[in-house]
Biopython code that builds the backbone (N, CA, C, O; Angstrom):
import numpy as np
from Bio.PDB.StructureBuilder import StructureBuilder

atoms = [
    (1, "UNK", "N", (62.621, 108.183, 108.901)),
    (1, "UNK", "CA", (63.980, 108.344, 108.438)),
    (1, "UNK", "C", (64.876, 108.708, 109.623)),
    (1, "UNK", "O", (65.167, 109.859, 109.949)),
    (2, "UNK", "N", (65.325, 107.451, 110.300)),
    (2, "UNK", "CA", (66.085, 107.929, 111.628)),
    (2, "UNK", "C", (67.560, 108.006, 110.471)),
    (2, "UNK", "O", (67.658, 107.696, 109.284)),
    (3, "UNK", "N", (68.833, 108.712, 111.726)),
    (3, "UNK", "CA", (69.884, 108.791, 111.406)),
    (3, "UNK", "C", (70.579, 107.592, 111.143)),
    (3, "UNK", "O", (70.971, 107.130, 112.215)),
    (4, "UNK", "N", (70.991, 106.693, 109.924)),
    (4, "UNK", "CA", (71.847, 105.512, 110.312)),
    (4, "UNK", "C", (73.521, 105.601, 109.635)),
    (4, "UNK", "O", (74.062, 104.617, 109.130)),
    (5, "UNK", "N", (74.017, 106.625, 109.716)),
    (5, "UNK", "CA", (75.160, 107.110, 109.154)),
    (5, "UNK", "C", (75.931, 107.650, 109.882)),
    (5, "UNK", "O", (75.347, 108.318, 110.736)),
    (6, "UNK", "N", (77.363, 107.684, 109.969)),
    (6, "UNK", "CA", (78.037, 108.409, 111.322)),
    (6, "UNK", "C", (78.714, 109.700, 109.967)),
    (6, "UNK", "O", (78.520, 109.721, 108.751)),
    (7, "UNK", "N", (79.319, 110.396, 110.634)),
    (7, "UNK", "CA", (80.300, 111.815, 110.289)),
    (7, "UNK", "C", (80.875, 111.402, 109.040)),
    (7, "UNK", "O", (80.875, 112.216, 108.116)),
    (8, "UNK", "N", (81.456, 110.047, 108.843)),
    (8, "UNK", "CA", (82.409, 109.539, 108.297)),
    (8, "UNK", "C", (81.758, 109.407, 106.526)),
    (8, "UNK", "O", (82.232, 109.746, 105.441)),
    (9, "UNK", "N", (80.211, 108.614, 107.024)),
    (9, "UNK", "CA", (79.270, 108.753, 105.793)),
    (9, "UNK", "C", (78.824, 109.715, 105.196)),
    (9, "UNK", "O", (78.674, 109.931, 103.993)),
    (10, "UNK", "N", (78.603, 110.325, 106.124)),
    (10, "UNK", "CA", (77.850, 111.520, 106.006)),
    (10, "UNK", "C", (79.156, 112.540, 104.775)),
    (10, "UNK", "O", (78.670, 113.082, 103.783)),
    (11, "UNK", "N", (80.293, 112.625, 104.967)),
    (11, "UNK", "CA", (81.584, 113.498, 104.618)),
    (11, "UNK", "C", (81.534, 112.474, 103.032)),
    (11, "UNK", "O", (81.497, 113.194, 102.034)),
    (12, "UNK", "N", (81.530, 110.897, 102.725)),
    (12, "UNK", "CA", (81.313, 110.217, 101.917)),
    (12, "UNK", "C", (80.334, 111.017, 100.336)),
    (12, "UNK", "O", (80.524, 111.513, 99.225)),
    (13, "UNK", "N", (79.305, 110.660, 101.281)),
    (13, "UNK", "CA", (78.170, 110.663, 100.319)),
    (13, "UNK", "C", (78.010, 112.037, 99.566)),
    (13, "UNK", "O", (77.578, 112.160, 98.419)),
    (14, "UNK", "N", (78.529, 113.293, 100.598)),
    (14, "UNK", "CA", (78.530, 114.685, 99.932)),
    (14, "UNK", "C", (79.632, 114.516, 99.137)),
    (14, "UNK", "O", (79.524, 114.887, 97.968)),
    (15, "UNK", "N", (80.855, 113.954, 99.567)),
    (15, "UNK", "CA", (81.519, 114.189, 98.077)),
    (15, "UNK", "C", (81.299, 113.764, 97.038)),
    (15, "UNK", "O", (81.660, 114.366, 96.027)),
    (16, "UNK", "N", (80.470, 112.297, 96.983)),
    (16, "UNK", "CA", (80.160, 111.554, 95.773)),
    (16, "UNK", "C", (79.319, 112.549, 95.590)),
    (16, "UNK", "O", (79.775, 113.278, 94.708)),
    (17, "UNK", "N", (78.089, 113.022, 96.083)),
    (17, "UNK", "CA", (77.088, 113.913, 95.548)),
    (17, "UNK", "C", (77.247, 114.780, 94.800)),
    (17, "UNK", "O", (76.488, 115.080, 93.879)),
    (18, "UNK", "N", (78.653, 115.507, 95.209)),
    (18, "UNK", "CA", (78.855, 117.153, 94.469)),
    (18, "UNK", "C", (79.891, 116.809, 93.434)),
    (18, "UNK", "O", (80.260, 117.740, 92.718)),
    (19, "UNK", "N", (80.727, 114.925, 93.126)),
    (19, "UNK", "CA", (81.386, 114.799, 92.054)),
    (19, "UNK", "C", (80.301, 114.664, 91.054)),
    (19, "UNK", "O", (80.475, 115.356, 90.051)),
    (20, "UNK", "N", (79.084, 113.851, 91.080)),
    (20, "UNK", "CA", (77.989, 113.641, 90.539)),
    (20, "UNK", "C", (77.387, 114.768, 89.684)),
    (20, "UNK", "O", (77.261, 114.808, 88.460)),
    (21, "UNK", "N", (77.048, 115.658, 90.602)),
    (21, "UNK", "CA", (76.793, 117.225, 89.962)),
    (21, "UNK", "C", (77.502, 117.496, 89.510)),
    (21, "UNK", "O", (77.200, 117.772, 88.349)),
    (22, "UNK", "N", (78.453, 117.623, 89.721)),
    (22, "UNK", "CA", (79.430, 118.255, 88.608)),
    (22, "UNK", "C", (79.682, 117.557, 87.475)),
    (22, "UNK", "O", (79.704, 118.249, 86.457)),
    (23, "UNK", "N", (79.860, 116.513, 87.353)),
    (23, "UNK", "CA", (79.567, 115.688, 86.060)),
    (23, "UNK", "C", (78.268, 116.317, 85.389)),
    (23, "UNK", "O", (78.424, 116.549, 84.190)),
    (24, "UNK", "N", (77.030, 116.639, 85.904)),
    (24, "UNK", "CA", (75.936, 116.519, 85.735)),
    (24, "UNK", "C", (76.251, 117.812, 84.734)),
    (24, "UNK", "O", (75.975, 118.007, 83.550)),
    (25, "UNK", "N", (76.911, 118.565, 85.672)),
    (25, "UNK", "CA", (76.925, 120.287, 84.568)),
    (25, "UNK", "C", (77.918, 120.252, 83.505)),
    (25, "UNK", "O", (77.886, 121.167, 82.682)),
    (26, "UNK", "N", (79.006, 119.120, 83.368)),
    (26, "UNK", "CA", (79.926, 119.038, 82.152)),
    (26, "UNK", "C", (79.085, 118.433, 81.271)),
    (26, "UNK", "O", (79.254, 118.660, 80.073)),
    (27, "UNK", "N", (78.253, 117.742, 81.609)),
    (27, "UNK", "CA", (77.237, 116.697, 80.366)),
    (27, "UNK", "C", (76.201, 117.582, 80.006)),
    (27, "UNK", "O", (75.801, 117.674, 78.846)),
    (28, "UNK", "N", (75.619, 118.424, 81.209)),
    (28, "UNK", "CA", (74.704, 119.633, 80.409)),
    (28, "UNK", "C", (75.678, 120.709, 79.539)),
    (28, "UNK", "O", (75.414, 121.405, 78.559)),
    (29, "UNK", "N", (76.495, 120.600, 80.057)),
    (29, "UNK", "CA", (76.941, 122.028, 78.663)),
    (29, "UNK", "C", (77.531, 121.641, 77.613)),
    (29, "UNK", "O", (77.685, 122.389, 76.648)),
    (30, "UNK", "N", (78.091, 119.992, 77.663)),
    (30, "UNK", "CA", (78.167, 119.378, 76.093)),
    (30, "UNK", "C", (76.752, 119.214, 75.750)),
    (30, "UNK", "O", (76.651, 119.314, 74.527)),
    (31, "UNK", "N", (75.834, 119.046, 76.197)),
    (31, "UNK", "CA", (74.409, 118.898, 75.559)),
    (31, "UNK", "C", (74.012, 120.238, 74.769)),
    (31, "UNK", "O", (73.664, 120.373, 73.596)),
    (32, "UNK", "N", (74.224, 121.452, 76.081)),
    (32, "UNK", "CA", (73.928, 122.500, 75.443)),
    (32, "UNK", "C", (74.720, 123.035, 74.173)),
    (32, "UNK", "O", (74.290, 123.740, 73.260)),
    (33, "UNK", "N", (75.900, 122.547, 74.347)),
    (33, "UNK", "CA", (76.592, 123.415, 73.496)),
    (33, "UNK", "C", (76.807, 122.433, 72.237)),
    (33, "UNK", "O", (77.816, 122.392, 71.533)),
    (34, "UNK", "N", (76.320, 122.105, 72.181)),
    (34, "UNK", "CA", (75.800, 120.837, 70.684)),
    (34, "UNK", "C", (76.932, 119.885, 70.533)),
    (34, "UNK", "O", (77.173, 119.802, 69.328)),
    (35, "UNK", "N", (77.605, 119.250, 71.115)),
    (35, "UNK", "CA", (78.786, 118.345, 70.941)),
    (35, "UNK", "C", (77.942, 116.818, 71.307)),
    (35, "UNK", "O", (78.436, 115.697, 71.182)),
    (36, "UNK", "N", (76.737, 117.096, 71.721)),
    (36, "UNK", "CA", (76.241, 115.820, 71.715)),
    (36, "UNK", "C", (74.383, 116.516, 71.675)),
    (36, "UNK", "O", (73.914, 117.482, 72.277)),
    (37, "UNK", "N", (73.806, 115.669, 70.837)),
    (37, "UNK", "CA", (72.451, 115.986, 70.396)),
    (37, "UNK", "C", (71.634, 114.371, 70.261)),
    (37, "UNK", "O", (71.115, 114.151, 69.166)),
    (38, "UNK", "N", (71.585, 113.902, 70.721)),
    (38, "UNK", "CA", (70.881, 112.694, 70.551)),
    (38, "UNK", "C", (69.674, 112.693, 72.000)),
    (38, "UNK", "O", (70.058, 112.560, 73.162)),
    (39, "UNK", "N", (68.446, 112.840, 71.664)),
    (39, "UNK", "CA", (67.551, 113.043, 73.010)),
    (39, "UNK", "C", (67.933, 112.128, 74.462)),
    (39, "UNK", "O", (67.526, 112.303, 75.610)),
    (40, "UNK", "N", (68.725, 111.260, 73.994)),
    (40, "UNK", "CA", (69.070, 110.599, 75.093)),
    (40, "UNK", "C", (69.876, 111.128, 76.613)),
    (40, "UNK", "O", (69.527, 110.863, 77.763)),
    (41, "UNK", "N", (70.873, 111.828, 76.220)),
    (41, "UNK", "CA", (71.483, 112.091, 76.281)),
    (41, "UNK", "C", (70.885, 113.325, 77.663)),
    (41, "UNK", "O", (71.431, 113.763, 78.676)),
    (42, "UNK", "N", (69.793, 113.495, 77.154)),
    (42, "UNK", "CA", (68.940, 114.816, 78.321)),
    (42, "UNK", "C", (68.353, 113.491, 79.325)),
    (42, "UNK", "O", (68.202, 113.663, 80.535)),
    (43, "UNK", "N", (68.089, 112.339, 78.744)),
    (43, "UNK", "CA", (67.644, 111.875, 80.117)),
    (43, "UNK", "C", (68.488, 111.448, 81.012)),
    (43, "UNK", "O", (68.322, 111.457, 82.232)),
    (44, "UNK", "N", (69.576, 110.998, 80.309)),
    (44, "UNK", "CA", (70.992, 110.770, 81.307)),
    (44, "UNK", "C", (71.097, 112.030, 81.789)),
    (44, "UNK", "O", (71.651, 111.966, 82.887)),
    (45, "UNK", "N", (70.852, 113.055, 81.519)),
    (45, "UNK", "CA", (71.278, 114.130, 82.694)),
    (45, "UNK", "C", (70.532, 114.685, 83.657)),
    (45, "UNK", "O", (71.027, 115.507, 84.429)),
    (46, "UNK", "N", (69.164, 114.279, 83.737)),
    (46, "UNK", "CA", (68.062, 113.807, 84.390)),
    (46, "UNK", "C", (68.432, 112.835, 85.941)),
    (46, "UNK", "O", (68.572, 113.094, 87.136)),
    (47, "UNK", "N", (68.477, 111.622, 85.065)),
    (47, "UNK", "CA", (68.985, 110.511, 86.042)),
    (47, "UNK", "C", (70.441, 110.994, 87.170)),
    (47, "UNK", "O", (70.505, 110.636, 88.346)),
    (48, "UNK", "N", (71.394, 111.772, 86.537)),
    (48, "UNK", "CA", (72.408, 111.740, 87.199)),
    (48, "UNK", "C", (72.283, 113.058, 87.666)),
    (48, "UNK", "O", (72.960, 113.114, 88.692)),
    (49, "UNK", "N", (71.764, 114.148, 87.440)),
    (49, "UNK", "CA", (71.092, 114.942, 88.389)),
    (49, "UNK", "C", (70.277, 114.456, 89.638)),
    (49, "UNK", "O", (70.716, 114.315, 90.780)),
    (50, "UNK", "N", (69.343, 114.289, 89.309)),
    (50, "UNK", "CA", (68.420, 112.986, 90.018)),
    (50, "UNK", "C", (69.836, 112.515, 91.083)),
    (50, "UNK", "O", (70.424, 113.401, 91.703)),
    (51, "UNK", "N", (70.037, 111.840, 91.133)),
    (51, "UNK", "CA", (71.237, 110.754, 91.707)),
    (51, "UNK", "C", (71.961, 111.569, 92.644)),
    (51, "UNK", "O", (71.977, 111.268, 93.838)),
    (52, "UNK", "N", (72.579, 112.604, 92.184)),
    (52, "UNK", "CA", (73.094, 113.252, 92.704)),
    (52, "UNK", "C", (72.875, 114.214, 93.556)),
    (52, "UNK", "O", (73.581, 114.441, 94.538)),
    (53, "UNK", "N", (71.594, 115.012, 93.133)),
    (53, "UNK", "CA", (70.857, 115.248, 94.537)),
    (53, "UNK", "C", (70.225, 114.567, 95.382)),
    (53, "UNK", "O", (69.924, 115.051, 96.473)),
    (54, "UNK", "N", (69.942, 113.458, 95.073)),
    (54, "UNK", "CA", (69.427, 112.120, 96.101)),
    (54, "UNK", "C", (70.585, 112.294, 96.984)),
    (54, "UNK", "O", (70.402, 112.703, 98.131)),
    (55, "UNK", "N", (71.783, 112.013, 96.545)),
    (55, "UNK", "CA", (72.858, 111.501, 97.761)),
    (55, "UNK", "C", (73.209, 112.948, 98.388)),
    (55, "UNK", "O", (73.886, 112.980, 99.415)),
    (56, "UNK", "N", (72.858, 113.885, 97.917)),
    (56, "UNK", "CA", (73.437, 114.813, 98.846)),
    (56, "UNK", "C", (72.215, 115.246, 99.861)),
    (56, "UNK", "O", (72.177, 116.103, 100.743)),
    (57, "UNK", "N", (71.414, 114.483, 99.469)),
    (57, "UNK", "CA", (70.118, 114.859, 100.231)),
    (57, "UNK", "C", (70.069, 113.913, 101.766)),
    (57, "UNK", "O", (69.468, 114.224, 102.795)),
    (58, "UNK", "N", (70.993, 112.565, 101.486)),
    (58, "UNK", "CA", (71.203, 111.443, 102.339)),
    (58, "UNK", "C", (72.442, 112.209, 103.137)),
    (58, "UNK", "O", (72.629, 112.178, 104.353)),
    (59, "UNK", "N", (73.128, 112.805, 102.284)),
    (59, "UNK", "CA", (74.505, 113.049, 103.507)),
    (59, "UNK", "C", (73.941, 114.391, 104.339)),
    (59, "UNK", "O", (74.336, 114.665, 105.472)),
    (60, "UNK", "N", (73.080, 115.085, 103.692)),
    (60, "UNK", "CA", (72.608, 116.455, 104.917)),
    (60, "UNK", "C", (71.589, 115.960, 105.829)),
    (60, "UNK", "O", (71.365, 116.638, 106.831)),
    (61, "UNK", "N", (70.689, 114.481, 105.569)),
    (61, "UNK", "CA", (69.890, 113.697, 106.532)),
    (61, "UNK", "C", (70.437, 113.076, 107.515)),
    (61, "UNK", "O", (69.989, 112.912, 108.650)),
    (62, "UNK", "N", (71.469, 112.712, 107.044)),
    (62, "UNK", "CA", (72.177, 111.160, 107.892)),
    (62, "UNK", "C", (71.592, 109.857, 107.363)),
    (62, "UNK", "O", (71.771, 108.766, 107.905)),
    (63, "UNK", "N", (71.070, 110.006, 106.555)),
    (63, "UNK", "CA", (70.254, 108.713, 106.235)),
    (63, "UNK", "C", (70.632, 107.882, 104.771)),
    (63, "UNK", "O", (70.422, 108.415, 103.681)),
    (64, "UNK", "N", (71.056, 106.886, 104.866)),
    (64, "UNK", "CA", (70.550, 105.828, 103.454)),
    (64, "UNK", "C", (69.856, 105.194, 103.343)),
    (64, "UNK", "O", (69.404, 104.436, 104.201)),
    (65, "UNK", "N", (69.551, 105.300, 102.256)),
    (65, "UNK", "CA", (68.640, 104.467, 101.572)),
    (65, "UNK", "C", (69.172, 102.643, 102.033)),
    (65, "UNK", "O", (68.768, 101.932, 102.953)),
    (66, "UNK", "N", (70.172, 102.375, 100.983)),
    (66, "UNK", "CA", (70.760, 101.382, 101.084)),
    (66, "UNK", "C", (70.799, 100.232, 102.825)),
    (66, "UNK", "O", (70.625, 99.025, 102.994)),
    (67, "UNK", "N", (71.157, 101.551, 103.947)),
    (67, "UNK", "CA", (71.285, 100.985, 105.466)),
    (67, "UNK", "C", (69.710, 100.744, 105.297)),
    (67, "UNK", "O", (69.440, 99.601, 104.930)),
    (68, "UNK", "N", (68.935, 101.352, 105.436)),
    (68, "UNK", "CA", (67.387, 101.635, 105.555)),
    (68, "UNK", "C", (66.764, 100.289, 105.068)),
    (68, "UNK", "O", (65.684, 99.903, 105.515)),
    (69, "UNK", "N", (67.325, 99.735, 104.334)),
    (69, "UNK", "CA", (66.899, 98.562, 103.244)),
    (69, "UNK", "C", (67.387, 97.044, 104.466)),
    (69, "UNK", "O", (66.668, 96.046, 104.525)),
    (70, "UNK", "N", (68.517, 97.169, 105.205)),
    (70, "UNK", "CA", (68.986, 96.239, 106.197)),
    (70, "UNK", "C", (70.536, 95.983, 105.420)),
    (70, "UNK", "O", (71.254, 95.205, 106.048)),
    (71, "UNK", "N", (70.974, 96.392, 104.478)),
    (71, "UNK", "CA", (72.284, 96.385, 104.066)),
    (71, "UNK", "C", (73.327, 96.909, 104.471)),
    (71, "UNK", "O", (73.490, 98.127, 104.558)),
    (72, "UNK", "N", (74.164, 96.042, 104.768)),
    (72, "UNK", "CA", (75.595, 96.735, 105.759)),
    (72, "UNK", "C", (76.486, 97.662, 104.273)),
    (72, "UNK", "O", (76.517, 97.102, 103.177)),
    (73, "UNK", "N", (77.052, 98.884, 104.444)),
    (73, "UNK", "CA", (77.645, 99.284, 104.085)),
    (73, "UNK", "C", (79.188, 99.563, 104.183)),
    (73, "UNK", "O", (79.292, 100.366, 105.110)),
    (74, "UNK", "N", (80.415, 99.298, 103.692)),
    (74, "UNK", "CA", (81.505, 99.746, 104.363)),
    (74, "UNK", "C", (82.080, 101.059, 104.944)),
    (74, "UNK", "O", (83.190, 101.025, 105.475)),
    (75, "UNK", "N", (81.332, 102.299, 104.864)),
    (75, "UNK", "CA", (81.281, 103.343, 105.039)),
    (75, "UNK", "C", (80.579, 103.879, 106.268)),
    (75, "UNK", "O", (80.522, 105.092, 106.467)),
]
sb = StructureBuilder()
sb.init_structure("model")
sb.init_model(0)
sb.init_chain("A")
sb.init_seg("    ")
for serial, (resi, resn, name, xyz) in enumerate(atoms, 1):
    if name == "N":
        sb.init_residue(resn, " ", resi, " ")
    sb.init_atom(name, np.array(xyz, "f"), 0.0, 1.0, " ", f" {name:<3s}", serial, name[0])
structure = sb.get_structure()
């Protein structure tokens, strides 16, 4: 996992990361707080947990996935 991200990505991906999470905790506390009850609903917050610490895990590495793969990114 070399670095393939400059400052610019890196500043990117943490913000998508921590909008992500935070979504993640408005969808857990409608879950928790019963405004939505359908089991589904916990795995979507799974996945976008998931997701969201993935990318913040890429912007404190320097690394994507996506570059890593040979895909140019605009970022």
């Amino acid at each position: 996992m070399q670095c393939n991200i400059d400052a610019k990505g890196k500043a990117a991906r943490m913000r998508m990361g921590l909008m992500t999470m935070a979504g993640a905790v408005i969808l857990g506390g409608l879950i928790l707080g019963g405004l939505l009850t359908s089991t589904y609903w916990w795995y979507l917050f799974g996945a976008i947990t998931f997701g969201g610490a993935f990318t913040i895990f890429e912007a404190r590495a320097g690394w994507c996935i996506v570059r890593a793969m040979g895909f140019k990114t605009p970022i």
